[in-house]
DODO-111096 format. One record per residue (C-alpha): residue number from 1; chain; x, y, z. Coordinates in pm, 1 decimal, padded with zeros to 6 digits. Layout:
BEGIN
+------+-------+----------+----------+----------+
: resi : chain :       xx :       yy :       zz :
+------+-------+----------+----------+----------+
:  NUM :     A :        X :        Y :        Z :
...
+------+-------+----------+----------+----------+
This chain:
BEGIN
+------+-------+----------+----------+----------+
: resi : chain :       xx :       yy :       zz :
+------+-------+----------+----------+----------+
:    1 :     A :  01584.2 : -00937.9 : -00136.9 :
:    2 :     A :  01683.2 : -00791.7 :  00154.8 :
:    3 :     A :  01779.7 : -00419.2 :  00255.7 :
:    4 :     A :  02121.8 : -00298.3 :  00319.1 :
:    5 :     A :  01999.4 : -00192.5 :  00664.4 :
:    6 :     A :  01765.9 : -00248.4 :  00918.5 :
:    7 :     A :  01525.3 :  00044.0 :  00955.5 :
:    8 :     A :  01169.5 :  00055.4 :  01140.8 :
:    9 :     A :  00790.7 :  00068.2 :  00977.8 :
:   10 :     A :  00497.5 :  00220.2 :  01124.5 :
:   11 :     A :  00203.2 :  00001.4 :  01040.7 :
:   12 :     A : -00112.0 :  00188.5 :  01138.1 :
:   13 :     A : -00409.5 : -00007.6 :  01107.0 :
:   14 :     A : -00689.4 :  00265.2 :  01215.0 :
:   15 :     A : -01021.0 :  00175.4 :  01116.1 :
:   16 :     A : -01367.6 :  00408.4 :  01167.8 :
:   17 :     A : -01574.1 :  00257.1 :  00866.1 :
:   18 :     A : -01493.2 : -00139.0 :  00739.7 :
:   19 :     A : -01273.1 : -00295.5 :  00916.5 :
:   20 :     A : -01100.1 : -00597.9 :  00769.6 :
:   21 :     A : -01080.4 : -00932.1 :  00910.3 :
:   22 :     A : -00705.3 : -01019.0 :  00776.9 :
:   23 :     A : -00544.7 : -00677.1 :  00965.9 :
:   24 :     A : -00372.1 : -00891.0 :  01245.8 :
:   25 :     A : -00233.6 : -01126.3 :  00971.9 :
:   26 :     A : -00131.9 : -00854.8 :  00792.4 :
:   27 :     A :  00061.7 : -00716.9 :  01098.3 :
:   28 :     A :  00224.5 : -01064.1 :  01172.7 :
:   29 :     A :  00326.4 : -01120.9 :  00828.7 :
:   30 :     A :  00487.0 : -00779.0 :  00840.4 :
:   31 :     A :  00682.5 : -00855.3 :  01153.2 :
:   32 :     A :  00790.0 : -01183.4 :  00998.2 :
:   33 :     A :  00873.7 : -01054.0 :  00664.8 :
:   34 :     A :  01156.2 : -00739.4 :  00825.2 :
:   35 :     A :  01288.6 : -01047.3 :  01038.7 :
:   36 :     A :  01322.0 : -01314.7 :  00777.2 :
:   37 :     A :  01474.8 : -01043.2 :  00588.9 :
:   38 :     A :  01685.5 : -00860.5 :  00807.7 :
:   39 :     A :  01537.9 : -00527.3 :  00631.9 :
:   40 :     A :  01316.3 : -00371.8 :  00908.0 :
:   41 :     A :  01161.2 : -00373.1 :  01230.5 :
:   42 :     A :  00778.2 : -00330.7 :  01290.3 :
:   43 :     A :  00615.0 : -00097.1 :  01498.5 :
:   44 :     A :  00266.5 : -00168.6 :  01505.6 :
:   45 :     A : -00047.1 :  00074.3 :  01671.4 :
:   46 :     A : -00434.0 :  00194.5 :  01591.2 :
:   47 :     A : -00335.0 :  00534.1 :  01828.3 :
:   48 :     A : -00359.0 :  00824.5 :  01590.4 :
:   49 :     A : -00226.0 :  01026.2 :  01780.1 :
:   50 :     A :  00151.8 :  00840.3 :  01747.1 :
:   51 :     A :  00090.7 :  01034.4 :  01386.6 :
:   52 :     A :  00293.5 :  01319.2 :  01524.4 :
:   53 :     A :  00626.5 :  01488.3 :  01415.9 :
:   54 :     A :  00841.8 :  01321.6 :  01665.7 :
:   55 :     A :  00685.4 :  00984.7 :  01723.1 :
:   56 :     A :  00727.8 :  00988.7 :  01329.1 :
:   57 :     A :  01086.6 :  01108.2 :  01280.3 :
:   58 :     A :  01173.7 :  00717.5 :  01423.5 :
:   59 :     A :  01051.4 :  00564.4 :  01099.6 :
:   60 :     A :  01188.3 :  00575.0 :  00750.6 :
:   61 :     A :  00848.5 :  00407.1 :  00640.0 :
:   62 :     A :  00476.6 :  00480.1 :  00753.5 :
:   63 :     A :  00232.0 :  00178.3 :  00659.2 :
:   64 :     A : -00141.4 :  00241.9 :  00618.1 :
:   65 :     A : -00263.8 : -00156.5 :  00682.6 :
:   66 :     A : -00629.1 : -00152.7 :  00535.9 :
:   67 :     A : -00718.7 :  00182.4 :  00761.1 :
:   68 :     A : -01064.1 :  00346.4 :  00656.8 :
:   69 :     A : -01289.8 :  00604.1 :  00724.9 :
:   70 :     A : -01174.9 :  00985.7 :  00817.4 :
:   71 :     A : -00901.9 :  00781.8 :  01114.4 :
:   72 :     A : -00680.2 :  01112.8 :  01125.0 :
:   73 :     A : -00772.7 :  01474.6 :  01274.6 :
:   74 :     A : -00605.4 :  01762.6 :  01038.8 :
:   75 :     A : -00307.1 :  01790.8 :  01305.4 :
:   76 :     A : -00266.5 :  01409.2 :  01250.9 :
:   77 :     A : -00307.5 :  01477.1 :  00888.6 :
:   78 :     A : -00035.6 :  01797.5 :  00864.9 :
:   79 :     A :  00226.3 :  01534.3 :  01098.3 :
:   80 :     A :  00205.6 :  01282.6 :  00778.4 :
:   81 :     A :  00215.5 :  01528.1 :  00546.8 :
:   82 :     A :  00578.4 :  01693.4 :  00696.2 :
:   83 :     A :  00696.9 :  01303.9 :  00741.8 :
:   84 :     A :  00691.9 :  01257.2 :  00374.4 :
:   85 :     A :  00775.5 :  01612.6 :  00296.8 :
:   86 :     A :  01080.2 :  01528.8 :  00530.9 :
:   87 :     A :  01180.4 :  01216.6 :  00237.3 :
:   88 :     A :  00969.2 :  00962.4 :  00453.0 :
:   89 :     A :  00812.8 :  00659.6 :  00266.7 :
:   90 :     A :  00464.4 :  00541.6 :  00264.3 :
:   91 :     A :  00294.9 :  00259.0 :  00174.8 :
:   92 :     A : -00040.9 :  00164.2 :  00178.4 :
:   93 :     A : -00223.4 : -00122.7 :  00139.9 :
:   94 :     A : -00580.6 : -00280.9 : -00027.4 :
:   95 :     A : -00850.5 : -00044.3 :  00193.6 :
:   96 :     A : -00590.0 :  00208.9 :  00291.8 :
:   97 :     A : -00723.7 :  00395.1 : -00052.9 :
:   98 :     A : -01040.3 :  00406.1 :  00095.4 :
:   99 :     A : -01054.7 :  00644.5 :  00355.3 :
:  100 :     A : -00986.1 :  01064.7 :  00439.5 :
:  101 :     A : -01166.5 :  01159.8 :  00167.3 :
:  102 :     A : -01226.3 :  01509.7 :  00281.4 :
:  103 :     A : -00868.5 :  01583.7 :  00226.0 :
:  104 :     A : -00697.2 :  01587.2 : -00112.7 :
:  105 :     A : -00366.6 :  01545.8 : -00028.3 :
:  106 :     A : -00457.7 :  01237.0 :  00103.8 :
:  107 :     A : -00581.0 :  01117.6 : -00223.5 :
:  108 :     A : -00286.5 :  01229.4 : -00387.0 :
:  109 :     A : -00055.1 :  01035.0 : -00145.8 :
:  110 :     A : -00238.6 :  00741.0 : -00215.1 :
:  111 :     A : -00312.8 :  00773.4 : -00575.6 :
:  112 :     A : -00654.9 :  00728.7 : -00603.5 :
:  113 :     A : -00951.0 :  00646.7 : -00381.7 :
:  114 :     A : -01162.7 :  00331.2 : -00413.0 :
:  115 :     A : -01548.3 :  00320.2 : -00475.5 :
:  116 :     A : -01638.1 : -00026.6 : -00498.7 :
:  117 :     A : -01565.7 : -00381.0 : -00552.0 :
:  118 :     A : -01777.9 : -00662.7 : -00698.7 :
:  119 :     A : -01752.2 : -01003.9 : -00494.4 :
:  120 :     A : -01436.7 : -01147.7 : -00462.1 :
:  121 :     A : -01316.4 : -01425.5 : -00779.4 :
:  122 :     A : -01013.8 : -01498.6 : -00933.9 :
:  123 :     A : -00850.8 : -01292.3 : -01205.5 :
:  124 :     A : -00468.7 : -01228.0 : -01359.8 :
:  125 :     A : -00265.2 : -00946.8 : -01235.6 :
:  126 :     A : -00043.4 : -00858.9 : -01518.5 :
:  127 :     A :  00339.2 : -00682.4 : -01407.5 :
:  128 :     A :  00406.4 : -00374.5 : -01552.2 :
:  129 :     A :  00742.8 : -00201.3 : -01577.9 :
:  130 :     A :  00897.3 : -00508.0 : -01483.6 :
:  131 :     A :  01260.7 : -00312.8 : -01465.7 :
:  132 :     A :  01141.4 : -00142.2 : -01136.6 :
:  133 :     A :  01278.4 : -00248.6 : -00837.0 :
:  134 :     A :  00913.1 : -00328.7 : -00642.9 :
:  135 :     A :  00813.1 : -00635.7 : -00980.0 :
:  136 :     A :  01138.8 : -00689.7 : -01078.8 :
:  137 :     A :  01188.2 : -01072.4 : -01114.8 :
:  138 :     A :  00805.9 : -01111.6 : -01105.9 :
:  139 :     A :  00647.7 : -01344.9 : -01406.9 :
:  140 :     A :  00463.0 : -01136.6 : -01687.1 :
:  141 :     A :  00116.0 : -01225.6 : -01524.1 :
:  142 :     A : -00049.9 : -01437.5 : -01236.1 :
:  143 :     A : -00352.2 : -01569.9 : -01129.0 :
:  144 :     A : -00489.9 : -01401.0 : -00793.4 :
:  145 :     A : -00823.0 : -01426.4 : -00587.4 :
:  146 :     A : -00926.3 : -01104.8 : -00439.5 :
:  147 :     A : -01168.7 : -00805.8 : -00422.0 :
:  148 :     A : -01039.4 : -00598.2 : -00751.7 :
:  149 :     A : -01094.5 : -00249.9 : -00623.6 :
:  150 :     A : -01264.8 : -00012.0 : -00859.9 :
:  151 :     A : -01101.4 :  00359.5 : -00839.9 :
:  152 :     A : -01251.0 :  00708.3 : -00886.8 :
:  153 :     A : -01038.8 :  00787.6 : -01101.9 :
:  154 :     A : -00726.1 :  00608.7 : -01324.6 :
:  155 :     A : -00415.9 :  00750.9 : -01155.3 :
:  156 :     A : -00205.7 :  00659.6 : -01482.1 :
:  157 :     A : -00117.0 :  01032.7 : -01547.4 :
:  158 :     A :  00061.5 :  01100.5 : -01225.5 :
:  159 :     A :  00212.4 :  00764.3 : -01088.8 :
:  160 :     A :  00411.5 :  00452.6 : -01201.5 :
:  161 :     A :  00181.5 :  00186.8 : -01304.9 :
:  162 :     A :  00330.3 : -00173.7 : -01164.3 :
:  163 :     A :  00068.6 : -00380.4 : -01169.4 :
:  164 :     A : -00295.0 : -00419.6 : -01321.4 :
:  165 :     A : -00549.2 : -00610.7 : -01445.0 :
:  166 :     A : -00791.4 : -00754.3 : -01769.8 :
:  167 :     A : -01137.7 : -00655.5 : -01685.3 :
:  168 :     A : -01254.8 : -00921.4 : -01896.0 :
:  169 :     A : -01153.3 : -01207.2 : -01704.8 :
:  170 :     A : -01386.2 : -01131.9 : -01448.6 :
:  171 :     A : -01728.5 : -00975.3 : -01332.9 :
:  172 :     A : -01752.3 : -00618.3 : -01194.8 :
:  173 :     A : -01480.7 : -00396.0 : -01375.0 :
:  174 :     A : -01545.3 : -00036.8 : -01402.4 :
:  175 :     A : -01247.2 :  00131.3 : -01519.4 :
:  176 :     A : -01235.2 : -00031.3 : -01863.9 :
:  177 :     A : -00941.3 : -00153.1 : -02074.0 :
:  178 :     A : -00671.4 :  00028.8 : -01828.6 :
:  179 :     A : -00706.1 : -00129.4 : -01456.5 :
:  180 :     A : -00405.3 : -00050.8 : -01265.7 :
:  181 :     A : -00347.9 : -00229.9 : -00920.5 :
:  182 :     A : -00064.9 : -00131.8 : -00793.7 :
:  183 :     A :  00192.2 :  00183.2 : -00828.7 :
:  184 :     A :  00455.6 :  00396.1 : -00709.6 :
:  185 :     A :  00515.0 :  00803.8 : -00704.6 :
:  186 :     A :  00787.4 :  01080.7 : -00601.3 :
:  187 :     A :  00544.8 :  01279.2 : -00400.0 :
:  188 :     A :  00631.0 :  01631.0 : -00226.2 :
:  189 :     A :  00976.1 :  01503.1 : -00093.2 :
:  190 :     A :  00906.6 :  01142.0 : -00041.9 :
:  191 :     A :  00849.9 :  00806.2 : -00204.5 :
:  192 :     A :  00483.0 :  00669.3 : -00195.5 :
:  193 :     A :  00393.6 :  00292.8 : -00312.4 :
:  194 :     A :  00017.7 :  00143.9 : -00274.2 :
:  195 :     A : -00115.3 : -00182.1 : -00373.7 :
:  196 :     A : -00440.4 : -00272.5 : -00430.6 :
:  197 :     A : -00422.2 : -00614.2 : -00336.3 :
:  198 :     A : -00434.0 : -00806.0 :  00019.8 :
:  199 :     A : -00814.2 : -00825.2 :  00131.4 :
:  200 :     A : -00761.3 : -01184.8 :  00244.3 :
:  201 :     A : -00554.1 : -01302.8 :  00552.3 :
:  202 :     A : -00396.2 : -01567.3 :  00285.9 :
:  203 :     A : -00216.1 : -01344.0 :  00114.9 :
:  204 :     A :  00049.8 : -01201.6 :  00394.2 :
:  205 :     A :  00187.8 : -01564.6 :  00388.7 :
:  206 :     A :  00191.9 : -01577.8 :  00010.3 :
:  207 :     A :  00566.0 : -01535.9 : -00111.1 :
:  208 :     A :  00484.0 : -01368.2 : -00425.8 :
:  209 :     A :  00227.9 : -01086.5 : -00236.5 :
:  210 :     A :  00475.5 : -01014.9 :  00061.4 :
:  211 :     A :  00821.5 : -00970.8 : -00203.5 :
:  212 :     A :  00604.6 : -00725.6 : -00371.8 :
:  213 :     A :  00518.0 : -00582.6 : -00081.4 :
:  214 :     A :  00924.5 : -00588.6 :  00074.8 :
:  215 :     A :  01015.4 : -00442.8 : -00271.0 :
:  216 :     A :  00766.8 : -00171.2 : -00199.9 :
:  217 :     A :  00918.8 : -00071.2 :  00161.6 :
:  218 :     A :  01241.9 : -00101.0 :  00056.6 :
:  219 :     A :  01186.3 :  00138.1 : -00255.5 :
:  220 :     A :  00993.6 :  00388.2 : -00013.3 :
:  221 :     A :  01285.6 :  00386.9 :  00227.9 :
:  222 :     A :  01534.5 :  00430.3 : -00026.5 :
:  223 :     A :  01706.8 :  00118.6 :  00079.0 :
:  224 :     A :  01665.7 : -00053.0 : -00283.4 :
+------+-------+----------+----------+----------+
């Protein structure tokens, strides 16, 4: 798929707590996926202070790449929070739920935060709502090899489920018979898509991970 024009991300890759060893994979896969695509150009930085009003209004997509910790001030904060008010698109990816927990909003934007994650083994990510654009032409269910987050809470209620996963195919599930992965929201003016997956450097050259990850941008932007 590619997008019917050629916009630019923001990947911000801030990290105060873990930081994870597949970031500057993830940011070269990015670049390589808008190219290959013709959909988007990157922007990449770890300067939170770009997260400002008018650095911002360049970008019809802000990407949180595996940022943690509290990595924005309230200012910082309030600048995202008028992008996506504004009909900006976000995406964030694997640890990006793991971080500003002082601040709701955040939480809301990303759907839910992360606790914890038992070592990393292979289980089967199942596609749900396979009609929507970000899975659409994905296979019913795959094998994967990752760190399956565990989340505070099940954001079910409030977002679009697209992807999840069978607790009982592996060791370390905490959210019971209803695992979701991956999912998308309208959100206070804008378009908001997060997926749990992406922990290992591997996966940003996987086709499979980085179409559902093109489908997400594009869907945030509006372009798809």
């Amino acid at each position: 798929m590619t997008g019917q024009e050629n916009f630019s991300v923001f990947v911000f890759s801030k990290t105060v707590a873990y930081r994870h060893d597949s970031i500057p994979a993830g940011i070269e896969g990015l670049k390589q996926l808008g190219a290959s695509t013709n959909s988007f150009t990157v922007e990449a930085s770890e300067d939170s202070s770009l997260i400002n009003t008018d650095f911002l209004s360049q970008f019809k997509v802000v990407l949180f790449l595996s940022t943690s910790g509290e990595f924005l001030s309230k200012e910082e904060l309030h600048a995202l929070k008028a992008f996506v008010n504004n009909g900006g698109g976000f995406v964030g990816i694997h640890c990006a739920s793991s971080g500003m927990r002082s601040e709701p909003w955040y939480g809301e934007l990303v759907g839910a935060y992360f606790t914890y994650h038992p070592d990393p083994q292979h289980s089967v990510v199942r596609v749900e709502n396979n009609d929507h654009i970000i899975v659409s032409g994905f296979p019913n269910e795959f094998k994967w090899f990752d760190e399956w987050y565990n989340f505070t809470r099940n954001p079910r209620d409030k977002v679009t489920v697209l992807l999840s996963t069978d607790e009982s195919l592996y060791e370390g599930g905490a959210m019971g018979s209803d695992h979701p992965l991956a999912w998308c929201r309208e959100l206070d003016g804008g378009r908001t898509f997060y997926t749990a997956l992406g922990h290992f450097a591997e996966a940003y050259q996987d086709k499979a991970f980085m179409t559902h990850v093109l489908n997400g941008i594009l869907w945030a932007a509006r372009v798809a």
